[in-house]
Structure formats: structure tokens, C-alpha cells
KEKE-3310 file (N, C-alpha, C; in steps of 0.2 Angstrom, whole numbers, plus 5000, padded with zeros to 4 digits):
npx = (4947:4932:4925:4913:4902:4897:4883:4871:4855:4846:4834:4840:4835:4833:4827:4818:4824:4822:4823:4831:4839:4852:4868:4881:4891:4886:4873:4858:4847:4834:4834:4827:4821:4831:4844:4855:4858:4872:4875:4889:4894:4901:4903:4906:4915:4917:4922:4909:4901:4893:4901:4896:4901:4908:4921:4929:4927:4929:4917:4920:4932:4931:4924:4930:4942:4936:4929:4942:4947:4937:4937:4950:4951:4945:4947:4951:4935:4919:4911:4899:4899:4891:4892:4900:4896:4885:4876:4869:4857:4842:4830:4834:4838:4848:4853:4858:4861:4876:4879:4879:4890:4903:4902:4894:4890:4881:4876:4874:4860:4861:4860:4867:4879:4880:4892:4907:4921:4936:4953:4970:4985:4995:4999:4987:4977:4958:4962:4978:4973:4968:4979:4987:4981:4978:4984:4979:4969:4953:4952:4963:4978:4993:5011:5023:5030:5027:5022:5015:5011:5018:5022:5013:5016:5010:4995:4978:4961:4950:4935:4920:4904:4888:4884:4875:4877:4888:4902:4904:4917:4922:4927:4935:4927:4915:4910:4911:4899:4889:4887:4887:4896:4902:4897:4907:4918:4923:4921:4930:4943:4943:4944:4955:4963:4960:4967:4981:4981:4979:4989:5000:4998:4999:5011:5019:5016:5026:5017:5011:5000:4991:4978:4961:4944:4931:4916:4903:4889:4876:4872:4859:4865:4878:4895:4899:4908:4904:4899:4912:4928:4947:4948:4952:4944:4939:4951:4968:4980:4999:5012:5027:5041:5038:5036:5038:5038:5033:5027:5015:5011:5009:4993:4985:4972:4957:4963:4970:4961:4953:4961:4963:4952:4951:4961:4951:4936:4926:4914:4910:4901:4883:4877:4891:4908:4910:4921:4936:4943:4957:4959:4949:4953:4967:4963:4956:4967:4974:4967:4968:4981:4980:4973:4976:4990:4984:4975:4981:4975:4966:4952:4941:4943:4949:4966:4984)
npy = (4908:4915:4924:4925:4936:4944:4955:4961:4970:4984:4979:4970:4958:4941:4926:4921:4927:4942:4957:4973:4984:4994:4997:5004:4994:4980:4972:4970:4959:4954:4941:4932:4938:4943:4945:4948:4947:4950:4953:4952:4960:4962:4975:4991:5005:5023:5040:5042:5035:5021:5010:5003:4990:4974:4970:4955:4942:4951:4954:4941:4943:4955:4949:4939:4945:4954:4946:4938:4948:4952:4938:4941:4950:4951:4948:4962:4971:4965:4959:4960:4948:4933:4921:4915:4906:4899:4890:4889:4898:4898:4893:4893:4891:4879:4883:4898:4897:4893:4904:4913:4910:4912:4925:4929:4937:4931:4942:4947:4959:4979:4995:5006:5019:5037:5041:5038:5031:5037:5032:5040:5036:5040:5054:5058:5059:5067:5071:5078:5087:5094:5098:5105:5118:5123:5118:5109:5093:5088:5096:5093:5099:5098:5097:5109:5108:5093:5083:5077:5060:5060:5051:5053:5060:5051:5039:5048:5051:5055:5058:5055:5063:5053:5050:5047:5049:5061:5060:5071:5080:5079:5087:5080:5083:5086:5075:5069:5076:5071:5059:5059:5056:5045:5034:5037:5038:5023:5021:5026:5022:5008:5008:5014:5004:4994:4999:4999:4986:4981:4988:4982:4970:4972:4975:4964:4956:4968:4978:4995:5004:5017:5022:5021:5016:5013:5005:5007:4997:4997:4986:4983:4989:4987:4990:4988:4981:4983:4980:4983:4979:4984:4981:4983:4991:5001:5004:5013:5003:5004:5000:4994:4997:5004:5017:5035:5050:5065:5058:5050:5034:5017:5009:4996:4992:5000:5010:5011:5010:5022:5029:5027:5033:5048:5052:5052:5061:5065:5069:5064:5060:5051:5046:5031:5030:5017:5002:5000:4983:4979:4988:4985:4971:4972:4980:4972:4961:4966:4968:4956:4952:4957:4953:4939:4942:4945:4937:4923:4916:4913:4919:4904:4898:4907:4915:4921)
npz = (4853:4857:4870:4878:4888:4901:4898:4904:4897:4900:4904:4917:4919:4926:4926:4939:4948:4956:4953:4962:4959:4951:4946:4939:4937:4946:4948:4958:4966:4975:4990:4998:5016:5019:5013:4999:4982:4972:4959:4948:4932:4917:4912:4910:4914:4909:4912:4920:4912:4905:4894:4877:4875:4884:4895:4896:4906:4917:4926:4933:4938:4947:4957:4962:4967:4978:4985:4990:4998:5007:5013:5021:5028:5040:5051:5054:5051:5051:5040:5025:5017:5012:5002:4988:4979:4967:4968:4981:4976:4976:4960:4949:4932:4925:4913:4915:4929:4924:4918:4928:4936:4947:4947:4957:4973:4988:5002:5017:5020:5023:5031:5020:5024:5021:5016:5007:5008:5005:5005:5004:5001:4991:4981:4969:4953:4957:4971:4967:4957:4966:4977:4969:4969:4982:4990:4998:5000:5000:5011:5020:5026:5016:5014:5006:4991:4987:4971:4959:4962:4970:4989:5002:5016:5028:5026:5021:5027:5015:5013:5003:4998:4991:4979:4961:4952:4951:4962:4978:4987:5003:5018:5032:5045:5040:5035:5048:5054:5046:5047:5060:5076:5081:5071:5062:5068:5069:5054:5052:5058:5054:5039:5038:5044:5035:5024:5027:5030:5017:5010:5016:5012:4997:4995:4996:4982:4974:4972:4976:4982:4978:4982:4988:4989:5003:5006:5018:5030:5042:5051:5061:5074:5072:5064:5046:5034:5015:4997:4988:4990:4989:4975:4959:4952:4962:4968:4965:4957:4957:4947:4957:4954:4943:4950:4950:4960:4949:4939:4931:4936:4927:4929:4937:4931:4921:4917:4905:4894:4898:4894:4879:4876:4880:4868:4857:4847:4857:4869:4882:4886:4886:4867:4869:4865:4850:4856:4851:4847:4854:4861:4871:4873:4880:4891:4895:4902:4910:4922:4922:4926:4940:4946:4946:4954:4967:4969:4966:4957:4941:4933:4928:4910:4907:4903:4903)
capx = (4941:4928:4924:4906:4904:4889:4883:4864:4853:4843:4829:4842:4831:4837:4823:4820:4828:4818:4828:4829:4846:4857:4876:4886:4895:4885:4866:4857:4843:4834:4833:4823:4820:4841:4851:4854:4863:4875:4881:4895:4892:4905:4900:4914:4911:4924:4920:4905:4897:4894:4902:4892:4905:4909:4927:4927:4932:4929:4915:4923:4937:4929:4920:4936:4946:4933:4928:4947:4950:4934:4939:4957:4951:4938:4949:4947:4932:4915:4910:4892:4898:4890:4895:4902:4891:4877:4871:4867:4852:4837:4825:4838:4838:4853:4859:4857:4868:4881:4884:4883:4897:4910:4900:4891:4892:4878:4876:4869:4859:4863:4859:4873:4882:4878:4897:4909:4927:4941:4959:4973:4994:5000:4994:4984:4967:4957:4969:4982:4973:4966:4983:4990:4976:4976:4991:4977:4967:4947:4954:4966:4984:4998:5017:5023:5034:5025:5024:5010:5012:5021:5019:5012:5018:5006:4988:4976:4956:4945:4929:4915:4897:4888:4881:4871:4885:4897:4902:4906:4923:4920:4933:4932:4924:4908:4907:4908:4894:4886:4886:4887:4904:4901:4900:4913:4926:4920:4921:4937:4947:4942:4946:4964:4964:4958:4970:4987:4982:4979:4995:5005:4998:5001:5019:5025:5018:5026:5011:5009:4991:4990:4972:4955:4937:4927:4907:4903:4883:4875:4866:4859:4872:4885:4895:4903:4910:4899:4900:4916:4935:4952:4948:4953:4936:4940:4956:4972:4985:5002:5019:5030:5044:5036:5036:5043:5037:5033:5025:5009:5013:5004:4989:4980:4964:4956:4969:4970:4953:4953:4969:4961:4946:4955:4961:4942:4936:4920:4912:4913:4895:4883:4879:4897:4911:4911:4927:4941:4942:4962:4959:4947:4958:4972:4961:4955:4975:4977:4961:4967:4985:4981:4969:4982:4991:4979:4972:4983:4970:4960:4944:4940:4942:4956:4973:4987)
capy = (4907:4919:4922:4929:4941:4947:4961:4962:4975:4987:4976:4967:4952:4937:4921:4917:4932:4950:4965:4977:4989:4991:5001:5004:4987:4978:4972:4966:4955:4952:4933:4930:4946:4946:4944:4949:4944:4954:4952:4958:4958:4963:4981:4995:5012:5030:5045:5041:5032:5016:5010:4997:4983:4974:4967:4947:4939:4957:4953:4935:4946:4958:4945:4935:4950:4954:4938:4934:4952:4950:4934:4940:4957:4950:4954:4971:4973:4962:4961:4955:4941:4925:4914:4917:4900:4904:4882:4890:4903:4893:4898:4898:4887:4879:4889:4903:4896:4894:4914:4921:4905:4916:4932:4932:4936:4932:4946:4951:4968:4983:5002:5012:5026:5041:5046:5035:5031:5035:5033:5040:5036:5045:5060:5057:5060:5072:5074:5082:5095:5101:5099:5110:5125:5125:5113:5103:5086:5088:5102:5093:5103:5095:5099:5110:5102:5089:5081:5071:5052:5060:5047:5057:5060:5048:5039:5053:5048:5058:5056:5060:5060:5045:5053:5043:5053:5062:5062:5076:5079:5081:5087:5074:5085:5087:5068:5066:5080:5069:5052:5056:5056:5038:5030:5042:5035:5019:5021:5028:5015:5003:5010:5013:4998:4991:5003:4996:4977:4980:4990:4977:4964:4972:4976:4958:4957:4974:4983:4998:5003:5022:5025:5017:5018:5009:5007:5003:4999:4994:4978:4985:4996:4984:4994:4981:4983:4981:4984:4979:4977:4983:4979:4988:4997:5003:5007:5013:4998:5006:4994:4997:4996:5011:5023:5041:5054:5068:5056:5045:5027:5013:5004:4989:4994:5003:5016:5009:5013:5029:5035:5028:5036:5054:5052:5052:5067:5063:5075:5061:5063:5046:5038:5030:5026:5009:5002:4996:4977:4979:4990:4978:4965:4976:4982:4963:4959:4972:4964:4947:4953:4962:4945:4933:4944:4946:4930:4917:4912:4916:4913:4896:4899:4913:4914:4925)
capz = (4856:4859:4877:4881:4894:4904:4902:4906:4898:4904:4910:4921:4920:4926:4927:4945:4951:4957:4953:4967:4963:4946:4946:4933:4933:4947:4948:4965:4966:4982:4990:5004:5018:5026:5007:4993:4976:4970:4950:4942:4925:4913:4910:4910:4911:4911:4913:4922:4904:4904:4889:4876:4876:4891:4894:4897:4914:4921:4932:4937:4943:4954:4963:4966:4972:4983:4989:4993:5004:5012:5018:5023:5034:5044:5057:5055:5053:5047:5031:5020:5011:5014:5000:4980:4976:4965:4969:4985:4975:4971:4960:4943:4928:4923:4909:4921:4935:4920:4916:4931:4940:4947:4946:4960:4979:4993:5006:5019:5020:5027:5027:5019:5026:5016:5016:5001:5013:5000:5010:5001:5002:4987:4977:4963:4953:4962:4976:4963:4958:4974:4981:4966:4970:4986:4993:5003:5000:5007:5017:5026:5024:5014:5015:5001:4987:4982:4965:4955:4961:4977:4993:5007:5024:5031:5024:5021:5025:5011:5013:4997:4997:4987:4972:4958:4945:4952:4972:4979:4992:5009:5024:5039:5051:5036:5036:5056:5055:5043:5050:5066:5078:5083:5066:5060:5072:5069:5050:5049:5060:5048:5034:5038:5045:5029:5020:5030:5026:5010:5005:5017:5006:4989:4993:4996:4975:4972:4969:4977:4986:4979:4984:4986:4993:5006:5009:5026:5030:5045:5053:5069:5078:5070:5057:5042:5027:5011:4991:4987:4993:4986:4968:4954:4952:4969:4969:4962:4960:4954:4951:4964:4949:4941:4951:4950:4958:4945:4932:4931:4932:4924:4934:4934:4930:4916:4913:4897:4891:4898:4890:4873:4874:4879:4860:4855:4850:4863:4874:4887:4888:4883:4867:4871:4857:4850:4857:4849:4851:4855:4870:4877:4876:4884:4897:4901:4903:4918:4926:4925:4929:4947:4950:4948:4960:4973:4973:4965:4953:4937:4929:4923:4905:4906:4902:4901)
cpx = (4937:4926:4917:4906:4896:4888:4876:4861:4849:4837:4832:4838:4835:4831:4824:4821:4824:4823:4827:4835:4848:4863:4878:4890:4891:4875:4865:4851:4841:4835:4832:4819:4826:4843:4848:4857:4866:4878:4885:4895:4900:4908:4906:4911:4917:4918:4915:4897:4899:4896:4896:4895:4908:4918:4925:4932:4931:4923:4918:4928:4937:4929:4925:4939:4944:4932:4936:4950:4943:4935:4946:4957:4946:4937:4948:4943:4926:4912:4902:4893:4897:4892:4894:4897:4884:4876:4866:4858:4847:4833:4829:4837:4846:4858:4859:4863:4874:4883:4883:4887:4900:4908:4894:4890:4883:4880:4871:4866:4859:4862:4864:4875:4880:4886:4901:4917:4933:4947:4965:4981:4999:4995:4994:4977:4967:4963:4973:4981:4970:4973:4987:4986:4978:4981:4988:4973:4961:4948:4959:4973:4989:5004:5019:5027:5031:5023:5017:5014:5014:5017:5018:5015:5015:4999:4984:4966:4951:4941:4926:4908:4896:4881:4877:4877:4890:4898:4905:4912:4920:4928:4930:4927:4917:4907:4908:4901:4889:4883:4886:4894:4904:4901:4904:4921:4929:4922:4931:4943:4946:4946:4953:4968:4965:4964:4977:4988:4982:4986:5002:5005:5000:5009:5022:5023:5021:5023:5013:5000:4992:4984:4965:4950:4934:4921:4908:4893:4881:4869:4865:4861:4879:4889:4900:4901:4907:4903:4905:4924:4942:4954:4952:4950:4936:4945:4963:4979:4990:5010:5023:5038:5044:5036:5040:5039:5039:5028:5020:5011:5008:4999:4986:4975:4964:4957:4969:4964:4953:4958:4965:4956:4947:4960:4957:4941:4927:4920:4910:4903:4889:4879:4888:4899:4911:4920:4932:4944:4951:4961:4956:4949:4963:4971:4958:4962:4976:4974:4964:4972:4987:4975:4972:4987:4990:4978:4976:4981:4969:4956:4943:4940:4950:4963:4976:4993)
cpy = (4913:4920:4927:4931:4943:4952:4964:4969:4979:4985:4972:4962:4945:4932:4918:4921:4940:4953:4969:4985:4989:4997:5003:4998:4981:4977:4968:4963:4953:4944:4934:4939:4949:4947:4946:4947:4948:4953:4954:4957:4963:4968:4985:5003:5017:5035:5046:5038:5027:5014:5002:4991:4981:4972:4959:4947:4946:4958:4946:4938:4950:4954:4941:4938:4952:4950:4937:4942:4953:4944:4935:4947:4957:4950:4961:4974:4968:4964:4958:4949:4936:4920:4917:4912:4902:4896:4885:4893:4899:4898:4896:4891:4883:4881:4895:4902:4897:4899:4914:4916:4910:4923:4933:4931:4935:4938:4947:4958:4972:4992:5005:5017:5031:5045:5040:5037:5029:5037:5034:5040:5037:5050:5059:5058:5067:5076:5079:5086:5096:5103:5104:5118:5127:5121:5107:5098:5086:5092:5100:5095:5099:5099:5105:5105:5097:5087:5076:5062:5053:5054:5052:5054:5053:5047:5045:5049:5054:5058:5060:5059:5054:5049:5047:5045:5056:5064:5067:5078:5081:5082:5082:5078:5085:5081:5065:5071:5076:5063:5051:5054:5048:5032:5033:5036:5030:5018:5021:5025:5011:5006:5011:5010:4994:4992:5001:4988:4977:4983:4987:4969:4965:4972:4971:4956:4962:4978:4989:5001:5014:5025:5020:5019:5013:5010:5002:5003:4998:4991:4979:4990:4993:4989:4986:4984:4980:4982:4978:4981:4979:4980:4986:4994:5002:5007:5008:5009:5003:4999:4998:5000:5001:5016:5027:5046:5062:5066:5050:5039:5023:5010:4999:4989:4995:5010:5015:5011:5019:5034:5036:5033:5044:5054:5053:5060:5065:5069:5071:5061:5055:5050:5038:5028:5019:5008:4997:4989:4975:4984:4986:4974:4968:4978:4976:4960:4961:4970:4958:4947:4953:4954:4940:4937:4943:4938:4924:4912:4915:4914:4910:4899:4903:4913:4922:4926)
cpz = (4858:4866:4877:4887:4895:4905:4906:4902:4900:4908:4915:4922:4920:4930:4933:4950:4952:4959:4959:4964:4955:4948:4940:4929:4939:4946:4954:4965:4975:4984:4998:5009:5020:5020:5003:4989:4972:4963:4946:4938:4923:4911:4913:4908:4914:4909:4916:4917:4903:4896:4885:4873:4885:4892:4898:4902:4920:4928:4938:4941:4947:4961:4964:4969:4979:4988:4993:4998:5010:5018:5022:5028:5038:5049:5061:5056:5047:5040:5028:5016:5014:5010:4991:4975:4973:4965:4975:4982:4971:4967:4950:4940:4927:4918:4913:4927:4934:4920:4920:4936:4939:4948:4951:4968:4982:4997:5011:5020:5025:5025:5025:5023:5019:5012:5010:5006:5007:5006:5003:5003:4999:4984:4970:4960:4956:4967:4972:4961:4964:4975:4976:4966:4976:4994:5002:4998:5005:5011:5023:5021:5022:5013:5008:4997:4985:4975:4962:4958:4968:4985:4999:5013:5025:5026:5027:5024:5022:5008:5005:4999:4991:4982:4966:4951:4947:4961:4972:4986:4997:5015:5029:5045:5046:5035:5042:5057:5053:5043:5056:5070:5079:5077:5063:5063:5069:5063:5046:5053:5057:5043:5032:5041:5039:5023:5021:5028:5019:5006:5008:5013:4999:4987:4993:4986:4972:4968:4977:4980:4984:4983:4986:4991:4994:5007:5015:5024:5040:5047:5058:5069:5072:5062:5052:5036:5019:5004:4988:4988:4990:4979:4962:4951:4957:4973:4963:4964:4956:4954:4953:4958:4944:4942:4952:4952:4953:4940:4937:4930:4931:4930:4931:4936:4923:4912:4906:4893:4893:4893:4882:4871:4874:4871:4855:4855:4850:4867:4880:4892:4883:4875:4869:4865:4856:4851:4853:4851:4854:4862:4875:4878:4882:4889:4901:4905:4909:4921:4929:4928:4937:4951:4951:4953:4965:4975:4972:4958:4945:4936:4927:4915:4904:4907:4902:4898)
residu = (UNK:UNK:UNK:UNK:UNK:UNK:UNK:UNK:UNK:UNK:UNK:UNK:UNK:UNK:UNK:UNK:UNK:UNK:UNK:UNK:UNK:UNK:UNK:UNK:UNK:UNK:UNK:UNK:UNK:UNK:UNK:UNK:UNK:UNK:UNK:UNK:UNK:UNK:UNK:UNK:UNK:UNK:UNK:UNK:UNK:UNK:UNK:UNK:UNK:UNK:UNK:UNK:UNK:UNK:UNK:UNK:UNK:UNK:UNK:UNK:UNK:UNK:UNK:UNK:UNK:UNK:UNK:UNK:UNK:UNK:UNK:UNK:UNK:UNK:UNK:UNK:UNK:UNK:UNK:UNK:UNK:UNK:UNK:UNK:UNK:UNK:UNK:UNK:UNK:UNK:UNK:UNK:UNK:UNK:UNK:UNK:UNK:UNK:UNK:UNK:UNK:UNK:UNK:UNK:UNK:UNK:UNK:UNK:UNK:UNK:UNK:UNK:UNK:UNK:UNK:UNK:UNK:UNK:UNK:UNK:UNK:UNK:UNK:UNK:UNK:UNK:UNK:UNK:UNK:UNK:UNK:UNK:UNK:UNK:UNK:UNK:UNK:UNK:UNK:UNK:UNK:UNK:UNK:UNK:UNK:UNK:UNK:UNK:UNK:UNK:UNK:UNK:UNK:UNK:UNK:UNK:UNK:UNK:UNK:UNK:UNK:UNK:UNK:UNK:UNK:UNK:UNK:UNK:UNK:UNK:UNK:UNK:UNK:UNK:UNK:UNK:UNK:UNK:UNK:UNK:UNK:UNK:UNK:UNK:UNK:UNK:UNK:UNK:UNK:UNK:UNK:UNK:UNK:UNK:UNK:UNK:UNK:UNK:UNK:UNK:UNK:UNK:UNK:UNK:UNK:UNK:UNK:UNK:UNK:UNK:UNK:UNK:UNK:UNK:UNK:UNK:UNK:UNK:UNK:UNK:UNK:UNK:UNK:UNK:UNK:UNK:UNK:UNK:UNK:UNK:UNK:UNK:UNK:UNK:UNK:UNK:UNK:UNK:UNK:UNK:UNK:UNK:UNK:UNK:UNK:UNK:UNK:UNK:UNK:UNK:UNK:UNK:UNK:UNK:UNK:UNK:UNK:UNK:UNK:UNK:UNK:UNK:UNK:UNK:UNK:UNK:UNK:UNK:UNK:UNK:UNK:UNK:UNK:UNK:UNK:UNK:UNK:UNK:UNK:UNK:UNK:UNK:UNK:UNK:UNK:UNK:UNK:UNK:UNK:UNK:UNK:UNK:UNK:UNK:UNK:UNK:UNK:UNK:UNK:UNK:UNK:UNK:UNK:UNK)
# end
């Protein structure tokens, strides 16, 4: 069976609905003057280049993942989701309500922070080269010895700028300068609050919580946590069963797509290659994988 995916193109038009915002894999629509509608469309992108297939169930699974750790950290700190229900959004036709079922959150609005809250508890990615030049991570100092995949001392918090293409690293004291000592504090108790429940939940599936990034915005003074939640777009899951430091272990994400397209000889720069409908699928598997984890479920239509 075929499965249709959404990917939306450039005019993000959607009958009913006024665009306000688009991402690289989300698009936002305003409703009313407090919320917004956020859609996760299907859209896949590496190296900072959106690619021009999408992978199926890939926005359903964001918005699930999301949706089910927003509701499970609300303790720690508030969040923008009002409700996953697109019956709720008048205005849409019925074929309409159809695609975006499952793909789309209410929220409420809020100004962003300027800063991008990545928490790290092993060494990978970025992290790993800094720490191989310079044996720190954002400038905070890390032990010698260390190892690719290595599990650090202790959760690291390594803040970026929020760039349109590529963020930029920031030490903690240039994102308290930046936001202010008061939403700083504020930001970063959260986060590695956020960073603790999440990789106390992943270890009872034997995942691993390498790394991930939080947006905060705020409602007032209130600070709360926006965007989207310990997803796979968001962060690096590793299996626990995997790992070694020294060696890159598998994720559940779009590893897979990356690896094939480092095979490519691409300059990593857009138009994108046409993807091999075998990666897509194999990159849709890890999605649906780390969602039946997480939440329990998959998306109506989807199997494993």
C-alpha cells in the first residue's frame, strides 16, 4: 500500500488557514490572537537541505512524541500545547482535517529566547570535535581521555544561537549575557530538569538520551517550554545495547539518510539528490521504532 505523506510546498497553503511561519519540517498558521497551529509535514532535511521526498508517518511521529513528553514533564516546567485535535480548528474542509489528523499541535504563543538549549550526556557531533581540538565542549573544560560516544562526567548544558542555517556555539556565561541572568537560571534548570526525566525514561526502554535541544519562550514573565520535546529531530537516541565508547553507535533518527547521502558525491549544498526509495523506508522504521517506544503507539495506518 502506498502511504501519502505531507509534504506541503512552498506556498504552505492550507484552505481556511493563514500562514504566518514555515521550518524545515514544521509550518505554523495563526488562529485567533493567543494560538497557533503548528504542522508537521513529512519533510526531511540533512545537512541543512531540505530534501524533495518526504518520509511517511514522519510528521505523525513527531507530533506524537512531542505531544506525549509534553504531557509527561509539565511538572517541570509548562509547556504551549493545548490540544493535538485538529476538530478543535474551524475553518478546514474535510479533506483537509483528513491529512493533517495526527499532525498537528495547538499552542499557545510565546516570544522565543534568542539562545537554542542543547544538554549534552555523552560526547558526540559537534561536541567531539571541539573536545578533540581543544579538550573542551562551548568552553566548558572536559577531563582528558575521552573517546567518541564517551559518557561524560556529568550532563553538560551547551547552549547555540538560533540561526535561520547554521547555529552558532555559545559558552554559558555568553547565553547568560545574552538572555539575561534571570532567564538563564530559569532556562537552564529546566532543561536539565527536562534532560534527567528524559533519559530516566528512555533507560527503562534501553535507549540511551545522548544529547538534545530545548526552546523555551515566554508568556509574560512565565518562562515555558515551546517547539518541540525529545523527539528524534531533537535529539540523539542511542541503543543502550550498542554502545561502546570509541565507536558511533546506531540512532533512531535519520542517521540513515545522512550516512547514504555521505556516499553521494553532493556538495551538500541545494538542488537535493533524489532519494532512494529504500533509505526512505529505512529511515521511516527508526521513526516509527523510537515512537512505539516512547509512546506506546503508532500512526493509524502504520506498521512495523
Amino acid at each position: 500500500m502506498t502511504v501519502q505523506t505531507l509534504y506541503l510546498g512552498r506556498e504552505r497553503s492550507i484552505p481556511g488557514l493563514k500562514w504566518t511561519a514555515t521550518g524545515k519540517v514544521r509550518d505554523i498558521y495563526a488562529v485567533g490572537e493567543d494560538h497557533l497551529l503548528f504542522v508537521t509535514t513529512d519533510r526531511v532535511s540533512a545537512f541543512d537541505v531540505v530534501m524533495n521526498e518526504g518520509i511517511p508517518h514522519k510528521g505523525e511521529v513527531l507530533t506524537m512524541i512531542a505531544a506525549w513528553w509534553f504531557e509527561h514533564t509539565r511538572d517541570i516546567v509548562p509547556n504551549h500545547l493545548v490540544s493535538t485535535s485538529i476538530d478543535e480548528i474551524e475553518g478546514l474542509s474535510n479533506e483537509w482535517r483528513d491529512r493533517l489528523r495526527g499532525r498537528v499541535m495547538l499552542v499557545k504563543k510565546a516570544r522565543p529566547t534568542t539562545v537554542e538549549w542543547v544538554v549534552r550526556g555523552y560526547l558526540a557531533g559537534s561536541g567531539w570535535k571541539e573536545y578533540q581540538k581543544s579538550r573542551t565542549v562551548c568552553g566548558i573544560a572536559l577531563p582528558d581521555g575521552l573517546a567518541l560516544s564517551s559518557r561524560l562526567p556529568a550532563p553538560i548544558l551547551t547552549p547555540t544561537t538560533k540561526d535561520e542555517h547554521h547555529d552558532l556555539p555559545l559558552t554559558p556565561a555568553q547565553a547568560r549575557e545574552r538572555v539575561g541572568a534571570k532567564l538563564f537560571d530559569a532556562a537552564e534548570k529546566a532543561s536539565m530538569g527536562l534532560f534527567a526525566r528524559g533519559g530516566e525514561v528512555l533507560a527503562t526502554h534501553g535507549i540511551l538520551l545522548a544529547d538534545t535541544k530545548f526552546e523555551f519562550g515566554l508568556r509574560g514573565e512565565q518562562l515555558i517550554l515551546i517547539d518541540e520535546a525529545l523527539t528524534p529531530d531533537s535529539s540523539r537516541f542511542w541503543p543502550a545495547d550498542q554502545w561502546r565508547p570509541g565507536s558511533n553507535p546506531p540512532s533512531y533518527d535519520k542517521q540513515v539518510l545522512r550516512d547514504w547521502l555521505e556516499t553521494l558525491t553532493w556538495n551538500k549544498q541545494y538542488p537535493a539528490p533524489t532519494l532512494d526509495p529504500k533509505v526512505i523506508a529505512k529511515t521511516g522504521h527508526k521513526y516509527l521504532e523510537i515512537c512505539k517506544k516512547i509512546t506506546g503507539r503508532l500512526p493509524e495506518g502504520a506498521s512495523l
